[in-house]
PDB file of the backbone (N, CA, C, O) and the ligand in Angstrom, with CONECT records:
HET     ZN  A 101       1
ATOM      1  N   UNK A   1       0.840  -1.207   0.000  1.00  0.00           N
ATOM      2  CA  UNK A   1       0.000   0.000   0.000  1.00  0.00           C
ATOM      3  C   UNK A   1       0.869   1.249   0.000  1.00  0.00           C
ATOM      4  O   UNK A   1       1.957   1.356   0.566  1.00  0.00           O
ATOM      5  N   UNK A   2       0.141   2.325  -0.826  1.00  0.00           N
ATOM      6  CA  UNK A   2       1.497   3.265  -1.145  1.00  0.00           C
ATOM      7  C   UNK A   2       0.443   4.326  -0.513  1.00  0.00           C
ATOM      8  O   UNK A   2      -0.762   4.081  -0.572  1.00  0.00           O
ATOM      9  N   UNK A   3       0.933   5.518   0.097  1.00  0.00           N
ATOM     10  CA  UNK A   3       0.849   6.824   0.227  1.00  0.00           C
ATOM     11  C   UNK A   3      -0.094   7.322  -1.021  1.00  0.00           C
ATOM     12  O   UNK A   3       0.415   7.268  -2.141  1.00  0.00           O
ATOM     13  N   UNK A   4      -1.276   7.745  -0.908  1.00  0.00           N
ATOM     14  CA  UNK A   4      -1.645   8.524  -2.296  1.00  0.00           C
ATOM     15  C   UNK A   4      -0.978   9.899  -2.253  1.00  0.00           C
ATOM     16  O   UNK A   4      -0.977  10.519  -1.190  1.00  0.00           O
ATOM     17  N   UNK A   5      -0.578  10.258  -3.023  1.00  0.00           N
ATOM     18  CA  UNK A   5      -0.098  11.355  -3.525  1.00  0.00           C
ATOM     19  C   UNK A   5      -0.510  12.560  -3.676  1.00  0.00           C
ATOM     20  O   UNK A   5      -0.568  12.820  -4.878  1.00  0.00           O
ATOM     21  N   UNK A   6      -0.879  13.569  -2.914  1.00  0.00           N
ATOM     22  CA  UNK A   6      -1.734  14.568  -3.363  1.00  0.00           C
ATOM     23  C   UNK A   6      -1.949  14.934  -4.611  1.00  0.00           C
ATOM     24  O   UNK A   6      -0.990  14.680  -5.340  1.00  0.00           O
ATOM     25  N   UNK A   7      -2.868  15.448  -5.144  1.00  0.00           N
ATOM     26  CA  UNK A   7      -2.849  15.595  -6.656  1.00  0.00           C
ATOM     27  C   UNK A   7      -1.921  16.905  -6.627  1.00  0.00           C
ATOM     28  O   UNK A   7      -1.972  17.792  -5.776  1.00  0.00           O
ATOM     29  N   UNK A   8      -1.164  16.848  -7.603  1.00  0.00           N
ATOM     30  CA  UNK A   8       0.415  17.841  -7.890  1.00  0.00           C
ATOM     31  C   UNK A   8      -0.615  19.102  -8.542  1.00  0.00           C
ATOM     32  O   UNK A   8      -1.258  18.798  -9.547  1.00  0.00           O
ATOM     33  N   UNK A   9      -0.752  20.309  -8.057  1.00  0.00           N
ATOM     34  CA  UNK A   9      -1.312  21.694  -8.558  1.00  0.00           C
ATOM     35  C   UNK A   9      -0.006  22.213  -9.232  1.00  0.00           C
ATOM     36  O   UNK A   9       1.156  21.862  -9.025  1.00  0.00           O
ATOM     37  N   UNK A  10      -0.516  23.166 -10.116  1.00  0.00           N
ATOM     38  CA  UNK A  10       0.882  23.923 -10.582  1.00  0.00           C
ATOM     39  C   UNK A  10       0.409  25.161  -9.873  1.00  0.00           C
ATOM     40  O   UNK A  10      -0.629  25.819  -9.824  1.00  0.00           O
ATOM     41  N   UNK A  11       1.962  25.209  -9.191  1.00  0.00           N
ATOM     42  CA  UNK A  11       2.070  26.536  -8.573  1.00  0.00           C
ATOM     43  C   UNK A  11       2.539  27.322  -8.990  1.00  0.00           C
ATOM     44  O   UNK A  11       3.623  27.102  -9.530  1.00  0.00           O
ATOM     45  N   UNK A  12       2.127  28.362  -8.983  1.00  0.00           N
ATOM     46  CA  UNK A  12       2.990  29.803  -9.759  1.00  0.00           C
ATOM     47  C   UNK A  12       3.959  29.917  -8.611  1.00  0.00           C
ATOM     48  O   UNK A  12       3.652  29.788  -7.426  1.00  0.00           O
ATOM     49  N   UNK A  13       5.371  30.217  -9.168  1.00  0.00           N
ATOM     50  CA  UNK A  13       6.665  30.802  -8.144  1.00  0.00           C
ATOM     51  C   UNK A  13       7.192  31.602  -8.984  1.00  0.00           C
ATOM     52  O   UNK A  13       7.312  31.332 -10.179  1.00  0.00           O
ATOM     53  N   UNK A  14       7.584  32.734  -8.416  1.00  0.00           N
ATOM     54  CA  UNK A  14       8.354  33.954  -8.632  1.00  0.00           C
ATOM     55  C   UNK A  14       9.391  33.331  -8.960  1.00  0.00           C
ATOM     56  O   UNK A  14       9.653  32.380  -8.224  1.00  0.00           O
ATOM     57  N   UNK A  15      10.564  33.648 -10.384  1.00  0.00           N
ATOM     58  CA  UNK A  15      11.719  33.135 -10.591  1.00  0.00           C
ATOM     59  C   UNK A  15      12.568  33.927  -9.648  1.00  0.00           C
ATOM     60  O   UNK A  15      12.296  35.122  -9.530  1.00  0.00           O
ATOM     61  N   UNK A  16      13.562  33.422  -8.957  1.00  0.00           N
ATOM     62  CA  UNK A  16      14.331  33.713  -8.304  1.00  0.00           C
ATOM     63  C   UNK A  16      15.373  34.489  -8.370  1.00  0.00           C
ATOM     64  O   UNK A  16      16.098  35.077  -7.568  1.00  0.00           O
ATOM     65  N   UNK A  17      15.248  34.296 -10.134  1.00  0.00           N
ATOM     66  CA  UNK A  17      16.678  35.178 -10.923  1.00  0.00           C
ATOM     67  C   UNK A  17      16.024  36.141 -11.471  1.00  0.00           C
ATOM     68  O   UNK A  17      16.522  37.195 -11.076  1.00  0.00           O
ATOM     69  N   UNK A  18      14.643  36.444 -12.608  1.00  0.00           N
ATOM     70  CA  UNK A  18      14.030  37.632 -13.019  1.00  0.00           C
ATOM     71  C   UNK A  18      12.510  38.160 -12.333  1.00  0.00           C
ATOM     72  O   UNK A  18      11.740  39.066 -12.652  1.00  0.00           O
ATOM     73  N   UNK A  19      12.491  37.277 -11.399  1.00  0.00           N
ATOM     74  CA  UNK A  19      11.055  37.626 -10.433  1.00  0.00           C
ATOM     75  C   UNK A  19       9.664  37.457 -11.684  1.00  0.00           C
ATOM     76  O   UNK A  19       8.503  37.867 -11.655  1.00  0.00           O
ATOM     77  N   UNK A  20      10.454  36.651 -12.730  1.00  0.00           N
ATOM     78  CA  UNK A  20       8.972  36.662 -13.592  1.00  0.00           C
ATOM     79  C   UNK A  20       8.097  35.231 -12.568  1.00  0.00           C
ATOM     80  O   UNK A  20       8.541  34.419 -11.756  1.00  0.00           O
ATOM     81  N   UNK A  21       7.024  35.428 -13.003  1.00  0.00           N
ATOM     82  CA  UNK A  21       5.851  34.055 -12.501  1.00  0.00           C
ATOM     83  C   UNK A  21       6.055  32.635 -13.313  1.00  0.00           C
ATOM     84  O   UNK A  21       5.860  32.636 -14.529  1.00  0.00           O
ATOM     85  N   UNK A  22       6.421  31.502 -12.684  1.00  0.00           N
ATOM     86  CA  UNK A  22       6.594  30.586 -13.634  1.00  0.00           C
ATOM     87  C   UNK A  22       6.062  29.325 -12.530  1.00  0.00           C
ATOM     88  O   UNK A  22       5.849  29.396 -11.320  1.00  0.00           O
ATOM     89  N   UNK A  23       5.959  28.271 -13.392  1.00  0.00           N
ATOM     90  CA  UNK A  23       5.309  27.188 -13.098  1.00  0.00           C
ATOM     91  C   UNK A  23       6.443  26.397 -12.136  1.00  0.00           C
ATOM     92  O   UNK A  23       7.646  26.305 -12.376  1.00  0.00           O
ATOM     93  N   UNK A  24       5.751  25.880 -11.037  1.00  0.00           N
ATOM     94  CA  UNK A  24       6.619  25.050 -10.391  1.00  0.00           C
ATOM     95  C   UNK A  24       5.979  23.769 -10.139  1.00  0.00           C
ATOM     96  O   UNK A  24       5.608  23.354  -9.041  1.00  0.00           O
ATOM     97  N   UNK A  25       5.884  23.182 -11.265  1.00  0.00           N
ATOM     98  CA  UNK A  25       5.530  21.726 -10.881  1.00  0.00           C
ATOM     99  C   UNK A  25       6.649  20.924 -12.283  1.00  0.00           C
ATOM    100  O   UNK A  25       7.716  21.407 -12.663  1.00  0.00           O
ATOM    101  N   UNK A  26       6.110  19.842 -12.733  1.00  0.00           N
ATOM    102  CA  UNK A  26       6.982  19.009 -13.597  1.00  0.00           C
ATOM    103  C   UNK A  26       6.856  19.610 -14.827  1.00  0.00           C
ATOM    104  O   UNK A  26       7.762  19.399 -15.632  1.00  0.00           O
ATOM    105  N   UNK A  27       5.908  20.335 -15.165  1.00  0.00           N
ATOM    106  CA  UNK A  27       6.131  20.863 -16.831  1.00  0.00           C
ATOM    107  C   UNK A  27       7.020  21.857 -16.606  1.00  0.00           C
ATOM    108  O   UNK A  27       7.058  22.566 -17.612  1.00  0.00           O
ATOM    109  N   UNK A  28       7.603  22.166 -15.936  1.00  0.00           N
ATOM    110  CA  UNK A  28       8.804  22.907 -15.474  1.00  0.00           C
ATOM    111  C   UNK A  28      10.022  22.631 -14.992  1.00  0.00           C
ATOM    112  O   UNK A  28      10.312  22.748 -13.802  1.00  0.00           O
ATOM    113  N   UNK A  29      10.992  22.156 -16.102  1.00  0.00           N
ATOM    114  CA  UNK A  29      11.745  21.049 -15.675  1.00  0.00           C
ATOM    115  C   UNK A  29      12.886  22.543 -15.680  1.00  0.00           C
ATOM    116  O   UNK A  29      13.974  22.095 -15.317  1.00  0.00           O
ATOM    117  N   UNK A  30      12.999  23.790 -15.896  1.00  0.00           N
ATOM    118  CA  UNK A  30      14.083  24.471 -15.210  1.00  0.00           C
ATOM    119  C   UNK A  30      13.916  24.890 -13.757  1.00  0.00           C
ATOM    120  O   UNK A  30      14.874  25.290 -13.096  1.00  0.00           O
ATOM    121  N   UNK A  31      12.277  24.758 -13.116  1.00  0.00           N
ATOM    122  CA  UNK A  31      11.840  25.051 -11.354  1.00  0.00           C
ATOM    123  C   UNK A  31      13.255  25.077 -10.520  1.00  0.00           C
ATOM    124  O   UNK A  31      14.129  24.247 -10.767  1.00  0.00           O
ATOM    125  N   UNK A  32      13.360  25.724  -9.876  1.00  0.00           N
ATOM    126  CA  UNK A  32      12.201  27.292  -9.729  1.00  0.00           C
ATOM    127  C   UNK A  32      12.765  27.782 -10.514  1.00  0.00           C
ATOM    128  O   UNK A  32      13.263  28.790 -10.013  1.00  0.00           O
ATOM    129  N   UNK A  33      13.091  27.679 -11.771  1.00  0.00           N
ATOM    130  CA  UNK A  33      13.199  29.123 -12.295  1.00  0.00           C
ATOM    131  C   UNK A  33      12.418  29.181 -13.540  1.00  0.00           C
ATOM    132  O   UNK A  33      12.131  28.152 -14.152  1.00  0.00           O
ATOM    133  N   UNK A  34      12.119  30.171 -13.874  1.00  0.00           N
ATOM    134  CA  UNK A  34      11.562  29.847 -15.440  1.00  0.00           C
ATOM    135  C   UNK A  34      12.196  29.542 -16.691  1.00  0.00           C
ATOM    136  O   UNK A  34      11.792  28.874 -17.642  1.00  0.00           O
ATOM    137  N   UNK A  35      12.902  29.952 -16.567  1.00  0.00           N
ATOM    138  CA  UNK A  35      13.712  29.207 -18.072  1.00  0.00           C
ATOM    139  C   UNK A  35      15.156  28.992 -17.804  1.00  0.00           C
ATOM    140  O   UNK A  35      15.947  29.340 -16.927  1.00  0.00           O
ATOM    141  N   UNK A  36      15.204  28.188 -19.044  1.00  0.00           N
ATOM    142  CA  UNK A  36      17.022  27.530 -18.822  1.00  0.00           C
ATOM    143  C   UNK A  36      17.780  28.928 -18.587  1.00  0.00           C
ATOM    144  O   UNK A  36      18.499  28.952 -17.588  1.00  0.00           O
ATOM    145  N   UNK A  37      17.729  29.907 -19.241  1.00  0.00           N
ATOM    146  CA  UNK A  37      18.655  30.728 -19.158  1.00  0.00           C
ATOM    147  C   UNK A  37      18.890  31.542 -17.569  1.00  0.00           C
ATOM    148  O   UNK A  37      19.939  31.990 -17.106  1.00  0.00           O
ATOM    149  N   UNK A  38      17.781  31.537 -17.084  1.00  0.00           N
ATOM    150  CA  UNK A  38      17.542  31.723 -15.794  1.00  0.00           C
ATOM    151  C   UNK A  38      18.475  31.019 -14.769  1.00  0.00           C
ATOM    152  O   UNK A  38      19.269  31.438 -13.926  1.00  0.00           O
ATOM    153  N   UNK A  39      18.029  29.664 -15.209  1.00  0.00           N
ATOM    154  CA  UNK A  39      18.667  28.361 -14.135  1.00  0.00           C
ATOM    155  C   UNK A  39      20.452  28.261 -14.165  1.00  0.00           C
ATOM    156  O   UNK A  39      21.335  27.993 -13.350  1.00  0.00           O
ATOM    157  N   UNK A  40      20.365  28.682 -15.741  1.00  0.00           N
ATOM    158  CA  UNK A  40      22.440  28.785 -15.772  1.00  0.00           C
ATOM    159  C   UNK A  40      22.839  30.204 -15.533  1.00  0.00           C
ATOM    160  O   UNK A  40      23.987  30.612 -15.354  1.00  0.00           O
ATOM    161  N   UNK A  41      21.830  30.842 -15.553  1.00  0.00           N
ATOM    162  CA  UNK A  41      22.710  32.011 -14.990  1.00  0.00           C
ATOM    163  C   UNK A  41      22.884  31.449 -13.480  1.00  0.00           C
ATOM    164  O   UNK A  41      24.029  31.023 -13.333  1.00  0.00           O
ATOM    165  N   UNK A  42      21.981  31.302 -12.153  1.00  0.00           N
ATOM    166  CA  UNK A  42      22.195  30.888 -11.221  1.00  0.00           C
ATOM    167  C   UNK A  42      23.104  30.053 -11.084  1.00  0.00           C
ATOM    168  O   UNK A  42      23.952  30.213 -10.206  1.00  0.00           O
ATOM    169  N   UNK A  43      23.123  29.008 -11.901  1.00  0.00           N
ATOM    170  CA  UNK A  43      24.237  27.705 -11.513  1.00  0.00           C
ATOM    171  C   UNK A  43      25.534  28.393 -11.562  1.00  0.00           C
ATOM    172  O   UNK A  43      26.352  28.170 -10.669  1.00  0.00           O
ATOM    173  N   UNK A  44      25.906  29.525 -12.890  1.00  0.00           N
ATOM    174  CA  UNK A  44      27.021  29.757 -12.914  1.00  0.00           C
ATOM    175  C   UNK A  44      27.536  30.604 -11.317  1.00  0.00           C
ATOM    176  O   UNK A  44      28.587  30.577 -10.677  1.00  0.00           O
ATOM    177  N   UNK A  45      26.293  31.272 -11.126  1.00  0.00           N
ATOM    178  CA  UNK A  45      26.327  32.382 -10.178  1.00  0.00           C
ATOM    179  C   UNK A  45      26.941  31.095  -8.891  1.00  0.00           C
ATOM    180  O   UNK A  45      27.891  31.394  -8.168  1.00  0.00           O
ATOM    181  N   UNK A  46      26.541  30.293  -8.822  1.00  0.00           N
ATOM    182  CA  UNK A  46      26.646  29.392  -7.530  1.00  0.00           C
ATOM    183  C   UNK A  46      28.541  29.149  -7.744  1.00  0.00           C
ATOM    184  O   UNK A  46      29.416  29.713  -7.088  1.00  0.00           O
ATOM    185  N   UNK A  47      28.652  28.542  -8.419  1.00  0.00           N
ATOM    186  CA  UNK A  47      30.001  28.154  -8.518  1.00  0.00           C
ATOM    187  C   UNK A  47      30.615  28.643  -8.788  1.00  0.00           C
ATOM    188  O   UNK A  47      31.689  28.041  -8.791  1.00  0.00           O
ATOM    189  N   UNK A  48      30.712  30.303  -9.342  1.00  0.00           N
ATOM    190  CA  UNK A  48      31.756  31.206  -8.673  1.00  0.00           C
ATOM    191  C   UNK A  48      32.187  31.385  -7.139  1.00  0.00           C
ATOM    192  O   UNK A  48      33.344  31.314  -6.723  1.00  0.00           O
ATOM    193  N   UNK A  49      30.927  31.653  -6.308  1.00  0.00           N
ATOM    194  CA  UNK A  49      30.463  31.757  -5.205  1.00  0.00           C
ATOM    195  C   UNK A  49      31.649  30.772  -4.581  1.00  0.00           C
ATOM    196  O   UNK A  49      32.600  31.174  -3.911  1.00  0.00           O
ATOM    197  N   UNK A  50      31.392  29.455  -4.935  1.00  0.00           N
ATOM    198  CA  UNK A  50      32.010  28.425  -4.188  1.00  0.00           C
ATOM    199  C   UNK A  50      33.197  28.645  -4.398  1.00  0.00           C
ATOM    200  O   UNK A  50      33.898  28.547  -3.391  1.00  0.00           O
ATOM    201  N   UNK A  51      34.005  29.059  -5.857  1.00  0.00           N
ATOM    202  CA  UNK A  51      35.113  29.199  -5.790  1.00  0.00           C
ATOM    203  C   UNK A  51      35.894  30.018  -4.452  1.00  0.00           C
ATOM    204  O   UNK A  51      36.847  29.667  -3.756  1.00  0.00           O
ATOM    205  N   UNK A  52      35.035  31.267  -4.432  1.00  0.00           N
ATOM    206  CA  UNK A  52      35.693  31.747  -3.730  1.00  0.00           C
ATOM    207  C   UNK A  52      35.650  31.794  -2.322  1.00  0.00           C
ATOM    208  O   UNK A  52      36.277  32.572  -1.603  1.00  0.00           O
ATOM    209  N   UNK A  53      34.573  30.574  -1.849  1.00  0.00           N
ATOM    210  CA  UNK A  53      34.578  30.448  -0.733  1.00  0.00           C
ATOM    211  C   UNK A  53      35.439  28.981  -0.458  1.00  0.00           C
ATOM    212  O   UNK A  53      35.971  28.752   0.628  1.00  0.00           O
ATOM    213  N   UNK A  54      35.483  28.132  -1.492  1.00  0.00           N
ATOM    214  CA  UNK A  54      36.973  27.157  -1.294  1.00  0.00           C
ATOM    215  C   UNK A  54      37.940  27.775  -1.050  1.00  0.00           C
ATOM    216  O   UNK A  54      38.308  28.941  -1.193  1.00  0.00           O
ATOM    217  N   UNK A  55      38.589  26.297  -0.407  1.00  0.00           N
ATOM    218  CA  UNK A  55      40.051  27.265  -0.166  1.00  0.00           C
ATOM    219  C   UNK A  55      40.503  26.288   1.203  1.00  0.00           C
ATOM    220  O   UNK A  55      39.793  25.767   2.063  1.00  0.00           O
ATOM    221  N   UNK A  56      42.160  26.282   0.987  1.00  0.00           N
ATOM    222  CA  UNK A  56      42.691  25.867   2.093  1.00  0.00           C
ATOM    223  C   UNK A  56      42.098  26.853   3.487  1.00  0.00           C
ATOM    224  O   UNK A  56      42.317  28.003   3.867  1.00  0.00           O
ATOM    225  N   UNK A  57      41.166  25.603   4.023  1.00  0.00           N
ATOM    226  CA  UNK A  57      40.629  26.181   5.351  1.00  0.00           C
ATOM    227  C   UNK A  57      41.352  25.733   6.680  1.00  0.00           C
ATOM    228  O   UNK A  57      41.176  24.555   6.991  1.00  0.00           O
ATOM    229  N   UNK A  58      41.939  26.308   7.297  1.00  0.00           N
ATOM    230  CA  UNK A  58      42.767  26.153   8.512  1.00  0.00           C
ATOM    231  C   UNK A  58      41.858  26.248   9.612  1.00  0.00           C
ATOM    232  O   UNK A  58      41.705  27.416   9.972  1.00  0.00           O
ATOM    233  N   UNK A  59      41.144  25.329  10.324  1.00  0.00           N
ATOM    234  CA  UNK A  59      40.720  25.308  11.773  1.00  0.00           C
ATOM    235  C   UNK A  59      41.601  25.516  12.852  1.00  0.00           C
ATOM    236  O   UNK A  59      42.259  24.603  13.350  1.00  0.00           O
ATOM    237  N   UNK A  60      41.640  26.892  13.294  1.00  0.00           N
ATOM    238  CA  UNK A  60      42.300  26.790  14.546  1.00  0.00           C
ATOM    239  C   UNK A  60      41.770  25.795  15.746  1.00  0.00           C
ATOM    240  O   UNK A  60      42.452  25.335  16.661  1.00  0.00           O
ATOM    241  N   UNK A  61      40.371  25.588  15.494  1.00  0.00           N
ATOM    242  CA  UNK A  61      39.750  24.998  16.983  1.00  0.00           C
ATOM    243  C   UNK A  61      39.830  23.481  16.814  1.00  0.00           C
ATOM    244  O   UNK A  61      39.516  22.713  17.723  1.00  0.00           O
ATOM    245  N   UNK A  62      40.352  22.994  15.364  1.00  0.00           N
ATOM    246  CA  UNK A  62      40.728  21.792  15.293  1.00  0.00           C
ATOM    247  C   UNK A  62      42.157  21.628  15.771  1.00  0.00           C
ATOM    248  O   UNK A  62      42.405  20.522  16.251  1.00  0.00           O
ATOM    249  N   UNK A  63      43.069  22.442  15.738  1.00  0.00           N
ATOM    250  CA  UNK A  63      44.217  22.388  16.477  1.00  0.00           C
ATOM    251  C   UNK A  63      44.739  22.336  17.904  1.00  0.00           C
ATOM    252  O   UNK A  63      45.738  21.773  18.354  1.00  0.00           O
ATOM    253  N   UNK A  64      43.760  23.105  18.527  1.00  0.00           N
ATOM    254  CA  UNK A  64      43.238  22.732  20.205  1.00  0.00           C
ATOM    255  C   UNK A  64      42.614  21.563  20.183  1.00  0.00           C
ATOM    256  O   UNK A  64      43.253  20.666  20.732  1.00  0.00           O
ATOM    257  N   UNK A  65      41.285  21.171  19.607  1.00  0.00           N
ATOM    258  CA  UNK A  65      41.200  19.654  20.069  1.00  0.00           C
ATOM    259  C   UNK A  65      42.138  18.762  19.796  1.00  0.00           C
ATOM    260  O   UNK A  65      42.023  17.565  20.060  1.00  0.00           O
ATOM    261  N   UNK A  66      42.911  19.169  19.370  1.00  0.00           N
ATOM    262  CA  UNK A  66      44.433  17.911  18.746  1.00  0.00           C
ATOM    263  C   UNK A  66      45.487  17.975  19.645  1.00  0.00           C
ATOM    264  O   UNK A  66      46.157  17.035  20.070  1.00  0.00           O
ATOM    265  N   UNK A  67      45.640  19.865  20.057  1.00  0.00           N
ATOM    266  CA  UNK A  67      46.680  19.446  21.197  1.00  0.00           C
ATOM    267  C   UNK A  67      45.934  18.860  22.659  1.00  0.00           C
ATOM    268  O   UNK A  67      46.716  18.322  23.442  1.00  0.00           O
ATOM    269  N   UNK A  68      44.787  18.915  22.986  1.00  0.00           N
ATOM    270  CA  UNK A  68      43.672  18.987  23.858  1.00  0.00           C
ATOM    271  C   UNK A  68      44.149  17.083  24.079  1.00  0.00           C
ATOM    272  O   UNK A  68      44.531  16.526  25.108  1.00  0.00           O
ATOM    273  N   UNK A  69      44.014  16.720  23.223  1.00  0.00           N
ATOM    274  CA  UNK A  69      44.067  14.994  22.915  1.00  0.00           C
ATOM    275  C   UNK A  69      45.973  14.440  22.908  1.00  0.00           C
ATOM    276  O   UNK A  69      46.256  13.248  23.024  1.00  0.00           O
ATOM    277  N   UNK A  70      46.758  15.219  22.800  1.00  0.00           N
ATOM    278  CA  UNK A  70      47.813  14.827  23.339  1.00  0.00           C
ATOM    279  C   UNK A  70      48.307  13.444  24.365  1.00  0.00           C
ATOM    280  O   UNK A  70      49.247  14.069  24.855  1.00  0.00           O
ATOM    281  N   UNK A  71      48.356  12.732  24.724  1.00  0.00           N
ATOM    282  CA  UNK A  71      48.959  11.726  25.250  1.00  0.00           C
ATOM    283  C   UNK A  71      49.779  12.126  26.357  1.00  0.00           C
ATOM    284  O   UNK A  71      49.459  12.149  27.545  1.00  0.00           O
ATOM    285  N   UNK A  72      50.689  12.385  25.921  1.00  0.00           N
ATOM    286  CA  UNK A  72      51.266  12.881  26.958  1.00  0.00           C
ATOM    287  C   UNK A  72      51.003  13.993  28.010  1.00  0.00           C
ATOM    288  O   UNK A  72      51.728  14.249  28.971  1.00  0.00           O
ATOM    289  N   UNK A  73      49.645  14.718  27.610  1.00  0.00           N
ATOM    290  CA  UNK A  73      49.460  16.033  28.892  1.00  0.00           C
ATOM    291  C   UNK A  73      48.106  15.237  29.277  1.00  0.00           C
ATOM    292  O   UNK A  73      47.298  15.905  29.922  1.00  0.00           O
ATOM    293  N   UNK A  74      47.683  13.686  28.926  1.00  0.00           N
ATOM    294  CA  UNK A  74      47.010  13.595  29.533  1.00  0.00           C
ATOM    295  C   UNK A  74      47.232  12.791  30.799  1.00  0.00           C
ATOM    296  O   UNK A  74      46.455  12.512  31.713  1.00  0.00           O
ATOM    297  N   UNK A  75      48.172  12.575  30.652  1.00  0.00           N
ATOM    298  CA  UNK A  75      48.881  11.302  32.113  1.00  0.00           C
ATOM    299  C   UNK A  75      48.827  12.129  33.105  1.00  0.00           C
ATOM    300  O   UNK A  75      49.419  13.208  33.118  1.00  0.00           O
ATOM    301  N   UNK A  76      47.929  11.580  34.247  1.00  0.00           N
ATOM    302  CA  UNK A  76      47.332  12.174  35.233  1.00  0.00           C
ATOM    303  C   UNK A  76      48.415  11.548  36.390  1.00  0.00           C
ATOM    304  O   UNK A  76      48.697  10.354  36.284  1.00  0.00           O
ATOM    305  N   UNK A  77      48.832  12.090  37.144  1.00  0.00           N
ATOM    306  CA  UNK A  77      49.698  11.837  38.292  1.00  0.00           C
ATOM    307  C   UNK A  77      49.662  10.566  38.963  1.00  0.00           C
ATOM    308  O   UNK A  77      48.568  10.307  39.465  1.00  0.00           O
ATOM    309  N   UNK A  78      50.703   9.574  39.127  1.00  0.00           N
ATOM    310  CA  UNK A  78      50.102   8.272  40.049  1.00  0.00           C
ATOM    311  C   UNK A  78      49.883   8.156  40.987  1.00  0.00           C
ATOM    312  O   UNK A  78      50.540   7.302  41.583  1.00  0.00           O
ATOM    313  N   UNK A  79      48.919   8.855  41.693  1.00  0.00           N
ATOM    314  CA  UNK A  79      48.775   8.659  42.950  1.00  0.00           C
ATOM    315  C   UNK A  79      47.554   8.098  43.257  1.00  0.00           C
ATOM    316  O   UNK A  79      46.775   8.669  42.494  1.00  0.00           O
ATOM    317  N   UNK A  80      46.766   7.109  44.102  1.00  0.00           N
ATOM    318  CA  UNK A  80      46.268   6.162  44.258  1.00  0.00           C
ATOM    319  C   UNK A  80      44.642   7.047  44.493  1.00  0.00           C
ATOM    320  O   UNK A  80      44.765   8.114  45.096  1.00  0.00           O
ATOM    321  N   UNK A  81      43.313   6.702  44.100  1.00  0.00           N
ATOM    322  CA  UNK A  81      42.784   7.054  44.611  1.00  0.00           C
ATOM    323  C   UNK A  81      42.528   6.310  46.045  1.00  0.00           C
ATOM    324  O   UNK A  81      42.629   5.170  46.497  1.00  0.00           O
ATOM    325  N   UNK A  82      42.081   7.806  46.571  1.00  0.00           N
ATOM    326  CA  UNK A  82      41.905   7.345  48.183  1.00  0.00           C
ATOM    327  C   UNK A  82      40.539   6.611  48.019  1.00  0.00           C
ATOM    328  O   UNK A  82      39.546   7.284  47.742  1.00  0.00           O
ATOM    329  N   UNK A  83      40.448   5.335  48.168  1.00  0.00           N
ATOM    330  CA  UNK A  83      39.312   5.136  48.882  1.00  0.00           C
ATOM    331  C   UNK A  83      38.656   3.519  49.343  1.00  0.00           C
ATOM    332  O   UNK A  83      37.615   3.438  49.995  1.00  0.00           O
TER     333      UNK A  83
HETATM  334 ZN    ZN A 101      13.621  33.848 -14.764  1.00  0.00          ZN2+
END
């Protein structure tokens, strides 16, 4: 037994890239945007973006949990618990 499916409405959505009204259901295979040219302008727009947010990323706070985990500053003194 499967889930019925709501029946799929076409929704009007604002394109994201020219704010025109376009269909967001399956006869809209660029959704959300309205047209291909729309959708590659965004894609391109995205992966500039990423370019310049790649990048050798240096965690300082990964370097404290690393010295944090040390071995040797964790050897706790031998002295017996009292009890
Ligand atoms: Zn558009």
């Amino acid at each position: 037994m499967r889930k019925k499916k709501a029946p799929q409405k076409s929704r009007i959505w604002p394109c994201p890239k020219c704010r025109k009204s376009c269909r967001f259901d399956e006869s809209n295979p660029f959704r959300p945007f309205c047209s291909e040219r729309c959708k590659n302008f965004d894609t391109a727009n995205w992966a500039t973006e990423s370019y310049r947010i790649a990048g050798p990323a240096t965690d300082p706070q990964q370097d404290l949990e690393f010295a944090a985990k040390d071995p040797s500053a964790s050897g706790q003194d031998d002295s017996e618990p009292g009890s």
